[in-house]
GUROBA-722475 format. One record per atom (N, C-alpha, C): residue number from 1; atom name; x, y, z. Coordinates in nm, 3 decimals, decimal comma. Example, Ala and Ser with C-alpha at 12.3 -4.5 7.8 and 13.67 -1.06 7.14 Angstrom:
2
+------+-------+---------+---------+---------+
| nuvo | kolmi |    east |   north |      up |
+------+-------+---------+---------+---------+
|    1 |     N |   1,319 |  -0,569 |   0,780 |
|    1 |    CA |   1,230 |  -0,450 |   0,780 |
|    1 |     C |   1,320 |  -0,330 |   0,780 |
|    2 |     N |   1,285 |  -0,225 |   0,708 |
|    2 |    CA |   1,367 |  -0,106 |   0,714 |
|    2 |     C |   1,290 |   0,003 |   0,787 |
+------+-------+---------+---------+---------+
END
This chain:
126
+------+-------+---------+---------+---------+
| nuvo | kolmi |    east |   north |      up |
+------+-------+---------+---------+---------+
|    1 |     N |   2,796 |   4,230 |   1,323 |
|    1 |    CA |   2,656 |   4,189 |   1,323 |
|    1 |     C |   2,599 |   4,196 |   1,182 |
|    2 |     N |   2,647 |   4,293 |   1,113 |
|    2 |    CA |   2,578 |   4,322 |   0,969 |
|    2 |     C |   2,676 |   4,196 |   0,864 |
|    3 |     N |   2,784 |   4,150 |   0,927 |
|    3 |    CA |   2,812 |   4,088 |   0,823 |
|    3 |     C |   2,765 |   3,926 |   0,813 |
|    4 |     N |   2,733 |   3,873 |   0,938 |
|    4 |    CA |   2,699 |   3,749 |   0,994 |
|    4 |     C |   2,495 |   3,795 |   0,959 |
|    5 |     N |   2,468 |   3,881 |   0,955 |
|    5 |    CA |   2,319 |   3,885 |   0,895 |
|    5 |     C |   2,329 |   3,898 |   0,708 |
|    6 |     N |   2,416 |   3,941 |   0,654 |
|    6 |    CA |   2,472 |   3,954 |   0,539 |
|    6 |     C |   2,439 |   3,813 |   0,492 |
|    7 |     N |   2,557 |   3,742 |   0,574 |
|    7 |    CA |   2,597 |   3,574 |   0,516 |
|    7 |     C |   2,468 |   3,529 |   0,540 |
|    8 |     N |   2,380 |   3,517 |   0,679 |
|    8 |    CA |   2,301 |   3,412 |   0,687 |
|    8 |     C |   2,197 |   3,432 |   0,614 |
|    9 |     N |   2,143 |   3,582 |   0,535 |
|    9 |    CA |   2,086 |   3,606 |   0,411 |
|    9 |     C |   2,071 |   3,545 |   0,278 |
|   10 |     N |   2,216 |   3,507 |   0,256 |
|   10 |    CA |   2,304 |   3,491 |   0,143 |
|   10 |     C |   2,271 |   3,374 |   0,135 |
|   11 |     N |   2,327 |   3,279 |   0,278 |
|   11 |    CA |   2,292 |   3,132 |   0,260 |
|   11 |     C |   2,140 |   3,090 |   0,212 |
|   12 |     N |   2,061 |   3,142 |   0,314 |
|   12 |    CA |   1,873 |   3,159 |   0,315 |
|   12 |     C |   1,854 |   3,130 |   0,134 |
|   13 |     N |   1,912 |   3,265 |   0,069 |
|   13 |    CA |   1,884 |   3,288 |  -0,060 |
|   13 |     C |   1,967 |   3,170 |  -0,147 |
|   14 |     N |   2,039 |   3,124 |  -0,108 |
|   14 |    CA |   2,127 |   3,007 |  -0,173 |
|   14 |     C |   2,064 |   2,892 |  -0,124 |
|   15 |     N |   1,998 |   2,871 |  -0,044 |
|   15 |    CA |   1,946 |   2,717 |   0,001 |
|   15 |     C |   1,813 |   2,705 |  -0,064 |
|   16 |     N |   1,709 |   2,832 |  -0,085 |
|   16 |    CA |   1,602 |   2,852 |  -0,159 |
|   16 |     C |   1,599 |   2,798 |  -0,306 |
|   17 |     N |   1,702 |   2,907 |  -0,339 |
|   17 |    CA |   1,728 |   2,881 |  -0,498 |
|   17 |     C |   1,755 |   2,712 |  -0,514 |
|   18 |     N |   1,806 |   2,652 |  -0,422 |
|   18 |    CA |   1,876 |   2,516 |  -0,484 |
|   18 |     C |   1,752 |   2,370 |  -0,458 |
|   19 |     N |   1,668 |   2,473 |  -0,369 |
|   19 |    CA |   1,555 |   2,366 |  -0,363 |
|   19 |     C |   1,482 |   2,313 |  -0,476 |
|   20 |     N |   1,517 |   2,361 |  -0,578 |
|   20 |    CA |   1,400 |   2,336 |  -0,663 |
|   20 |     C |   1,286 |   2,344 |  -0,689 |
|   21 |     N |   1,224 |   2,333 |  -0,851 |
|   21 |    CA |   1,106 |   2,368 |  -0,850 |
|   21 |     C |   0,970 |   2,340 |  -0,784 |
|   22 |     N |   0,865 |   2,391 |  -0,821 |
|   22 |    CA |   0,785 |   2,272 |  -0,708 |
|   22 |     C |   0,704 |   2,210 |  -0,811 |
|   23 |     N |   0,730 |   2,194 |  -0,897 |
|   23 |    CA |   0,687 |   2,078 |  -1,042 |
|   23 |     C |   0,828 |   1,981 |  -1,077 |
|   24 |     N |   0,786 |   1,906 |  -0,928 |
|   24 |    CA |   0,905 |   1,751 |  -0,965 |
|   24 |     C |   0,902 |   1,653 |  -0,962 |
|   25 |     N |   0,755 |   1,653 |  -1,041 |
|   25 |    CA |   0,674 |   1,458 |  -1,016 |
|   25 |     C |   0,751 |   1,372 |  -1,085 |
|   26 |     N |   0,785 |   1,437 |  -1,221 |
|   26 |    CA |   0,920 |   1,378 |  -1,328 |
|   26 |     C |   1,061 |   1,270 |  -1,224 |
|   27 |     N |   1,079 |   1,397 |  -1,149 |
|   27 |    CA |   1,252 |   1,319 |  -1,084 |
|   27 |     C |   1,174 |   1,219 |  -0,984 |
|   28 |     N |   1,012 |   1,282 |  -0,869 |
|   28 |    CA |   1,021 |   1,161 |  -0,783 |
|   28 |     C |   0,987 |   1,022 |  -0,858 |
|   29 |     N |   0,878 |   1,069 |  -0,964 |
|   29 |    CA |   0,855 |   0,881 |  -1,008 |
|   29 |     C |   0,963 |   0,877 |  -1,048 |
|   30 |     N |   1,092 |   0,888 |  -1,092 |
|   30 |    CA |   1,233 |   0,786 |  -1,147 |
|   30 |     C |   1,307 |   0,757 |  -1,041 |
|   31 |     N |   1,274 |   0,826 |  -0,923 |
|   31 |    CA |   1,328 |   0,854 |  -0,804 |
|   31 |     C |   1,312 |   0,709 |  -0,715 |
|   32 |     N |   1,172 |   0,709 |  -0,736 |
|   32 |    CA |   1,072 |   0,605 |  -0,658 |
|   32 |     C |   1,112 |   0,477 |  -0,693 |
|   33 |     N |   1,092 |   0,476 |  -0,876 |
|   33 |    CA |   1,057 |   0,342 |  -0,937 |
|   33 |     C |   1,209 |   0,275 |  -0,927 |
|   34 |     N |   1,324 |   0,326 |  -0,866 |
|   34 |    CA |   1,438 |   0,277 |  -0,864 |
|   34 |     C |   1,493 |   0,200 |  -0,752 |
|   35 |     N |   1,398 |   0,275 |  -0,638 |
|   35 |    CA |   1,452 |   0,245 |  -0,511 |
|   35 |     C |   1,361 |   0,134 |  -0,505 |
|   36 |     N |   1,392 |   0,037 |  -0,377 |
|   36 |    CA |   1,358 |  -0,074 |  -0,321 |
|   36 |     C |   1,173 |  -0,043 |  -0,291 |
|   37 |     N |   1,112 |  -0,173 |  -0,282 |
|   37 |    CA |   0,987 |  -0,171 |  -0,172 |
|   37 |     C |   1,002 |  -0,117 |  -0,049 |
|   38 |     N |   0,899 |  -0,019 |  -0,039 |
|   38 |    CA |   0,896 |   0,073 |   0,077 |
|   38 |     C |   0,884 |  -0,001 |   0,198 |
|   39 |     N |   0,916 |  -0,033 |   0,308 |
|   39 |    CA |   0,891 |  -0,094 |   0,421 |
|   39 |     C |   0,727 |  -0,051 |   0,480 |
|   40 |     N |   0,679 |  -0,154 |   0,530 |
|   40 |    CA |   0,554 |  -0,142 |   0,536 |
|   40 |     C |   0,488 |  -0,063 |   0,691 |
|   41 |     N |   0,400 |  -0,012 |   0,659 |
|   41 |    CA |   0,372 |   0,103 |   0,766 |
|   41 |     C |   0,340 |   0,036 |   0,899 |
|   42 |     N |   0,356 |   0,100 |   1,017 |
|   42 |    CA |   0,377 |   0,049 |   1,146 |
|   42 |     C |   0,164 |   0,029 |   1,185 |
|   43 |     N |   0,211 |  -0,038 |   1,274 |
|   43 |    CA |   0,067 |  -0,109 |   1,335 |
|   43 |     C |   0,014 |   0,014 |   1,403 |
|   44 |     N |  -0,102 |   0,028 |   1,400 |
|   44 |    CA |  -0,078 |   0,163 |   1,519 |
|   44 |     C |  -0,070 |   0,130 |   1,668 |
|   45 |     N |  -0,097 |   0,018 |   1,680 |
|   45 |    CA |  -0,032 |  -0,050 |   1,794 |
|   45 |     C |   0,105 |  -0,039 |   1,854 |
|   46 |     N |   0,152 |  -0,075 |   1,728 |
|   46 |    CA |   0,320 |  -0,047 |   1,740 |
|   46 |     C |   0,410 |   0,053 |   1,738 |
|   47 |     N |   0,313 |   0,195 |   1,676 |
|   47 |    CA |   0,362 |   0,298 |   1,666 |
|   47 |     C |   0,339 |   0,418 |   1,766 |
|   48 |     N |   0,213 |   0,328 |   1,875 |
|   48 |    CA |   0,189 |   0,418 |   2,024 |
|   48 |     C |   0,293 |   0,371 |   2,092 |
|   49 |     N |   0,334 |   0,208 |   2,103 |
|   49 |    CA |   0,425 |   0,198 |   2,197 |
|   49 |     C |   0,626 |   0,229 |   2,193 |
|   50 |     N |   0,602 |   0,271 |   2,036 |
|   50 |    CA |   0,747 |   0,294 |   1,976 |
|   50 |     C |   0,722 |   0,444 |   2,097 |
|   51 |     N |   0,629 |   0,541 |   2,045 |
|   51 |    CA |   0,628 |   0,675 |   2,099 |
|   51 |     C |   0,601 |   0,721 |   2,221 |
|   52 |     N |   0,564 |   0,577 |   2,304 |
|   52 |    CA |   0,542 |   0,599 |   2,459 |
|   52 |     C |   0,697 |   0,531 |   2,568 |
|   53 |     N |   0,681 |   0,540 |   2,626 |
|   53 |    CA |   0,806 |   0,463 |   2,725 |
|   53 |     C |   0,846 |   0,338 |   2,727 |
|   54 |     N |   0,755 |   0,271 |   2,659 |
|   54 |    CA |   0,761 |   0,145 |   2,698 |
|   54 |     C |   0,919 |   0,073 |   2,647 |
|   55 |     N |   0,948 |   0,126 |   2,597 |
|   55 |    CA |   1,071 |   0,082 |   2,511 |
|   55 |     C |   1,180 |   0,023 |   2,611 |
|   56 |     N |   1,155 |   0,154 |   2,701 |
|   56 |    CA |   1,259 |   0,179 |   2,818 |
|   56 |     C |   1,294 |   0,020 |   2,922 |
|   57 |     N |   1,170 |  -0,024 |   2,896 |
|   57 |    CA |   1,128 |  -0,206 |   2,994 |
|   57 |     C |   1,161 |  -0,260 |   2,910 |
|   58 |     N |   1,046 |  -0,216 |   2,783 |
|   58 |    CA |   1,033 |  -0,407 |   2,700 |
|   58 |     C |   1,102 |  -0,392 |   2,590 |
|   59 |     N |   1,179 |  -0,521 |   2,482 |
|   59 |    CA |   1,216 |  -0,537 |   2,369 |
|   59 |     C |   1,097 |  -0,627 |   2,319 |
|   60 |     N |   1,055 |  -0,626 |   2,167 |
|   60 |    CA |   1,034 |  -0,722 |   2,092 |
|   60 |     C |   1,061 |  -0,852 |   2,089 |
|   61 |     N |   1,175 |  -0,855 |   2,134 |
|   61 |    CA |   1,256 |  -0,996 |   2,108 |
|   61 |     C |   1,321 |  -1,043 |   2,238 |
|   62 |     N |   1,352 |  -0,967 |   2,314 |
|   62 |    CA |   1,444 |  -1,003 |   2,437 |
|   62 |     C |   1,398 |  -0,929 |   2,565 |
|   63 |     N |   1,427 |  -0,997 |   2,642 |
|   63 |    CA |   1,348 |  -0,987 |   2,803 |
|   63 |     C |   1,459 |  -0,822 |   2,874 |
|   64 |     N |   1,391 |  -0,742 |   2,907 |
|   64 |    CA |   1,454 |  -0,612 |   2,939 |
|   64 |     C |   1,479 |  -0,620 |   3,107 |
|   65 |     N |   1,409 |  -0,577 |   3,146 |
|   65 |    CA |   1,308 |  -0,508 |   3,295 |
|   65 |     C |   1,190 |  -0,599 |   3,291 |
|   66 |     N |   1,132 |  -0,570 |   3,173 |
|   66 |    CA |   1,011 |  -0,649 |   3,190 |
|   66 |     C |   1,038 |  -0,764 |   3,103 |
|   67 |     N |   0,923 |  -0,797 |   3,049 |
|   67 |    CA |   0,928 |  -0,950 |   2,973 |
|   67 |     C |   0,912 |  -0,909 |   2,838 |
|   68 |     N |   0,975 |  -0,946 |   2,688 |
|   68 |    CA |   0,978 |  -0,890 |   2,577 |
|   68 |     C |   0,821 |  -0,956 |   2,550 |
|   69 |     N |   0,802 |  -0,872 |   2,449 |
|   69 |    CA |   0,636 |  -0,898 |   2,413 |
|   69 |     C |   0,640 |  -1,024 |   2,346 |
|   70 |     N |   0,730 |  -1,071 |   2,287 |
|   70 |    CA |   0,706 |  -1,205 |   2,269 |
|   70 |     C |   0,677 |  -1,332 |   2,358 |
|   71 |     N |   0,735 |  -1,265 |   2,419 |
|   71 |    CA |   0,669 |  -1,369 |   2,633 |
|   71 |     C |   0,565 |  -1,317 |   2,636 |
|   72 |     N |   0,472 |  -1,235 |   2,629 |
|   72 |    CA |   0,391 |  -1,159 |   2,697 |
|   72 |     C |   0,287 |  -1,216 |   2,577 |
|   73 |     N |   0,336 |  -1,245 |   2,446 |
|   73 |    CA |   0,226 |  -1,289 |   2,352 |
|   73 |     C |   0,212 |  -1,429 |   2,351 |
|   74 |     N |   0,315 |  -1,521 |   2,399 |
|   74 |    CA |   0,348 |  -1,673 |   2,395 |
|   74 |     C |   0,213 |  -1,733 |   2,556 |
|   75 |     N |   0,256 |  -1,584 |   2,589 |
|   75 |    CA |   0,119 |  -1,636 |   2,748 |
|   75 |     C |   0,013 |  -1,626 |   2,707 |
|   76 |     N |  -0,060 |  -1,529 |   2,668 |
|   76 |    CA |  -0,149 |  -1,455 |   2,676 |
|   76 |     C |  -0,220 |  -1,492 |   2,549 |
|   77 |     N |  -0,377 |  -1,567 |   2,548 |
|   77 |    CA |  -0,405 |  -1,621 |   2,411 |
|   77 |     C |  -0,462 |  -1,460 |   2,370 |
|   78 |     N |  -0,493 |  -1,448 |   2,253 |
|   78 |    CA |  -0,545 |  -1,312 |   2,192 |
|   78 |     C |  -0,708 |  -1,311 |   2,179 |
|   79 |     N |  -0,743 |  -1,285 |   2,309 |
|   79 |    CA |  -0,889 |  -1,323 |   2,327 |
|   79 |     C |  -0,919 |  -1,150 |   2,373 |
|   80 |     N |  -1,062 |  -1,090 |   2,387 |
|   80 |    CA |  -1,117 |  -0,960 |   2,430 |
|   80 |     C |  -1,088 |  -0,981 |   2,569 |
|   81 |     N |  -1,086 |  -1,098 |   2,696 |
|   81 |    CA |  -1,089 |  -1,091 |   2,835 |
|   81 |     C |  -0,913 |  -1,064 |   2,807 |
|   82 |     N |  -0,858 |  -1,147 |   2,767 |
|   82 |    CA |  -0,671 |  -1,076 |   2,779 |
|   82 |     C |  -0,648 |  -0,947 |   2,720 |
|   83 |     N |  -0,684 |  -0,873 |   2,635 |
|   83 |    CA |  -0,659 |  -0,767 |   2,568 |
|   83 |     C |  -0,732 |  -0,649 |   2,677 |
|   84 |     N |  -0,865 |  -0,686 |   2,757 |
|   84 |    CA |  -0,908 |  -0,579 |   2,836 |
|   84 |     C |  -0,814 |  -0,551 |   2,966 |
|   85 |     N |  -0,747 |  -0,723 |   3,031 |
|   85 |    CA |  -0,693 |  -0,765 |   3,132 |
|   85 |     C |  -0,553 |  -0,673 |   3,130 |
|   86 |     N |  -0,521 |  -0,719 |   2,992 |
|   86 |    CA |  -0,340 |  -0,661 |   2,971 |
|   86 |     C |  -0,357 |  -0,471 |   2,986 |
|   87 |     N |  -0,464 |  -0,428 |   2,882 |
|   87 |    CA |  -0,476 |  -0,292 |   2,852 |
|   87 |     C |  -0,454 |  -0,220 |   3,020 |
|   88 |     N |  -0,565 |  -0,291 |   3,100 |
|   88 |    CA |  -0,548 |  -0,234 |   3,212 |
|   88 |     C |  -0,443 |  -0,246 |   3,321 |
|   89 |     N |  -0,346 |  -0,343 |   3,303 |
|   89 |    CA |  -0,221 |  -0,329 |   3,342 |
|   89 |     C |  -0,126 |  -0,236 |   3,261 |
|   90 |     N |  -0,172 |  -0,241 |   3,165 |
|   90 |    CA |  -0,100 |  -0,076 |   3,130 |
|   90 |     C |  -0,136 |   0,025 |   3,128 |
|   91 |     N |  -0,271 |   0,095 |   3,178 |
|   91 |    CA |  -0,310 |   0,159 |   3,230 |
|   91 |     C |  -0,247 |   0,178 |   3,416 |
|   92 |     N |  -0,305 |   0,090 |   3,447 |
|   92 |    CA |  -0,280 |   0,091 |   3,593 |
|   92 |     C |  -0,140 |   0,037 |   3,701 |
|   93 |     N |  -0,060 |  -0,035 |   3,592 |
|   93 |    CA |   0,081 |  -0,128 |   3,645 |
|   93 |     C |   0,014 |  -0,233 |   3,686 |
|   94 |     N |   0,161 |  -0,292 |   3,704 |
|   94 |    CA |   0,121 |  -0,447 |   3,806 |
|   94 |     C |   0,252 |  -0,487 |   3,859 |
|   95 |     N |   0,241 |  -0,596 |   3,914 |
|   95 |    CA |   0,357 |  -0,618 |   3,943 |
|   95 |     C |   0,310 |  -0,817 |   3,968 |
|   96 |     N |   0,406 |  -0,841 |   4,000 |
|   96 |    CA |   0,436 |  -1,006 |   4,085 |
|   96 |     C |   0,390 |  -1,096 |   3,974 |
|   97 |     N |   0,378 |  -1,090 |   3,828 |
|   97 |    CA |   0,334 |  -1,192 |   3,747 |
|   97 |     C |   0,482 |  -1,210 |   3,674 |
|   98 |     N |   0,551 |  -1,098 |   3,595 |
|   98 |    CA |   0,693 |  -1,122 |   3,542 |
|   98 |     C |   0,821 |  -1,149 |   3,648 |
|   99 |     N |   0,752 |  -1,130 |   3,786 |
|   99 |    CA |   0,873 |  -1,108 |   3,847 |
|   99 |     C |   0,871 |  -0,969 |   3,981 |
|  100 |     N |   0,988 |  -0,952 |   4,033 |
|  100 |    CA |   0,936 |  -0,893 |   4,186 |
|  100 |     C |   0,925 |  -0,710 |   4,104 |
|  101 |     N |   0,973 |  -0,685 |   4,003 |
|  101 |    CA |   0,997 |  -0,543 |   3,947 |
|  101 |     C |   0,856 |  -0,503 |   3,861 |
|  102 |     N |   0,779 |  -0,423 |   3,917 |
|  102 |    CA |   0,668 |  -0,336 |   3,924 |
|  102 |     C |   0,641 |  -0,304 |   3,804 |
|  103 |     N |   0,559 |  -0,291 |   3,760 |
|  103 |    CA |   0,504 |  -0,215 |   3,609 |
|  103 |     C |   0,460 |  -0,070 |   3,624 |
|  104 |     N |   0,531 |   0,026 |   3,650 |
|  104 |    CA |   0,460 |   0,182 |   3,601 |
|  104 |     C |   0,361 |   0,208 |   3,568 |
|  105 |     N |   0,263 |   0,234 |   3,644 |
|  105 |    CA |   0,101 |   0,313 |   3,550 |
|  105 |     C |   0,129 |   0,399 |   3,458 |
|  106 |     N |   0,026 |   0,394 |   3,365 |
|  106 |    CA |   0,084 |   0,493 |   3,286 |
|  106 |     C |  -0,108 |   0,514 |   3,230 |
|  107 |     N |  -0,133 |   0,592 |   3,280 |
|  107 |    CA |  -0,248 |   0,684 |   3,354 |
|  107 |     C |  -0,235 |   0,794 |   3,219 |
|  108 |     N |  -0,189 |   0,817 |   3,139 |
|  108 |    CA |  -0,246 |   0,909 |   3,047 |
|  108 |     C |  -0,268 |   0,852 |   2,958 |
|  109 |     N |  -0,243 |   0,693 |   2,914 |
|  109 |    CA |  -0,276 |   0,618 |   2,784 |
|  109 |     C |  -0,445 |   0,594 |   2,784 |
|  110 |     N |  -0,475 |   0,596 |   2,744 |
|  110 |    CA |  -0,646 |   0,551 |   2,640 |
|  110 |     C |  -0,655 |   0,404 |   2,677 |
|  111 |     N |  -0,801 |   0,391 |   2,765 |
|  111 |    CA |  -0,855 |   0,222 |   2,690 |
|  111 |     C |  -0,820 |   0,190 |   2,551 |
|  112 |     N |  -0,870 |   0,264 |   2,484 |
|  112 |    CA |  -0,844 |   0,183 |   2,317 |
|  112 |     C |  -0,705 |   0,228 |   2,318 |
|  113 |     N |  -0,613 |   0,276 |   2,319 |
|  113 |    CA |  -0,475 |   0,304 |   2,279 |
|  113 |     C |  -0,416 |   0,217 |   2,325 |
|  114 |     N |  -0,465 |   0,206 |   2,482 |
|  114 |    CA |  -0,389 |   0,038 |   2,543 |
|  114 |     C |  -0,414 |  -0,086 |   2,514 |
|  115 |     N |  -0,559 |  -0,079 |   2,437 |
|  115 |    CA |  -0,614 |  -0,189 |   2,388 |
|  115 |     C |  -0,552 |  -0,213 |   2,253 |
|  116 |     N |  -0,528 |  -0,139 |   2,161 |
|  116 |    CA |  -0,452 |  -0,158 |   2,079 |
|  116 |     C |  -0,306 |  -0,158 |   2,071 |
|  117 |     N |  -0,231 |  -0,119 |   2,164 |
|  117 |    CA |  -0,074 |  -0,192 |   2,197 |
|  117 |     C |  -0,077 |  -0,329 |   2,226 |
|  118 |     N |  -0,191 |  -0,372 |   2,322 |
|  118 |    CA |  -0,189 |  -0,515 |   2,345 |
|  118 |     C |  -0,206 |  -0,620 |   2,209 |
|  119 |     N |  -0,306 |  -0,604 |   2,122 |
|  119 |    CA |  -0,324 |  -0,650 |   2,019 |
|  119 |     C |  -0,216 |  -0,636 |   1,904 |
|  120 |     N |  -0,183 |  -0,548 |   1,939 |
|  120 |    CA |   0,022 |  -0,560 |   1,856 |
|  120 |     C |   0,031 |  -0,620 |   1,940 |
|  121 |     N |   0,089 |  -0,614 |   2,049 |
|  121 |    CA |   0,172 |  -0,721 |   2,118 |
|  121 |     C |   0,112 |  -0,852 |   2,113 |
|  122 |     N |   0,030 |  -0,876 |   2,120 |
|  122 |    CA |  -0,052 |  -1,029 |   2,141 |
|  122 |     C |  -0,034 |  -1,101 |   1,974 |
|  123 |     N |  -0,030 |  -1,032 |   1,889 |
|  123 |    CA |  -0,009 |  -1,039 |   1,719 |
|  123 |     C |   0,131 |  -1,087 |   1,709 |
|  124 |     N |   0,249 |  -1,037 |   1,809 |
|  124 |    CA |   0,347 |  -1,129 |   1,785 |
|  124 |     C |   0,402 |  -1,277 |   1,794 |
|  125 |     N |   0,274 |  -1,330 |   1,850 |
|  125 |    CA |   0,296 |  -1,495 |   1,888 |
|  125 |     C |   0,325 |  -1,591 |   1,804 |
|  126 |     N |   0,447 |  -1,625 |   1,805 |
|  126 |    CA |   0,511 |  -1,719 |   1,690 |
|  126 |     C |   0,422 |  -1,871 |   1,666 |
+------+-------+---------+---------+---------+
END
């Protein structure tokens, strides 16, 4: 026991030391200015439905369970009556418009949180 608390000491004190200082604006700007354009930050639209279930049904691009949001944006013009209409099918489910397989309520999402997944989704219409 004392020698396995010994080592994992040892390591602790060896992983500390190797972190470096905390004055290292020097290495990140050469760090930064080398690497590529940063990829651009997620919609927050897109970043409730990355972190909610939905993944599990829908793709972006291709029809799952449900219909990929690009069907769902190719229908649906991007008006306030579709964005309230859609929000509350994801709030509440639906079913019989994609097909005979049911939509899940999902009863802990937000009017505006659902309102803003739809508006990502409705934003993808080619």
């Amino acid at each position: 026991m004392k020698k396995t608390f010994l080592f994992l000491s040892g390591l602790t004190l060896f992983f500390a030391a190797c972190g470096g200082s905390g004055d290292s604006t020097e290495s990140t700007t050469t760090a930064s200015s080398s690497t590529p354009a940063a990829k651009p930050a997620m919609d927050a639209g897109e970043l409730l439905i990355v972190k909610s279930d939905c993944v599990g049904c829908h793709h972006k691009e291709n029809k799952l369970i449900g219909p990929a949001y690009q069907e769902i944006a190719a229908k649906y013009p991007s008006n306030d009556e579709n964005i309230a209409l859609l929000a509350g099918k994801i709030i509440k489910g639906g079913k019989g418009v994609w097909g005979a397989v049911p939509m899940t309520p999902h009863t802990k999402i937000t009017e505006d949180e659902a309102k803003s997944m739809v508006k990502y989704i409705l934003s993808l219409k080619k």
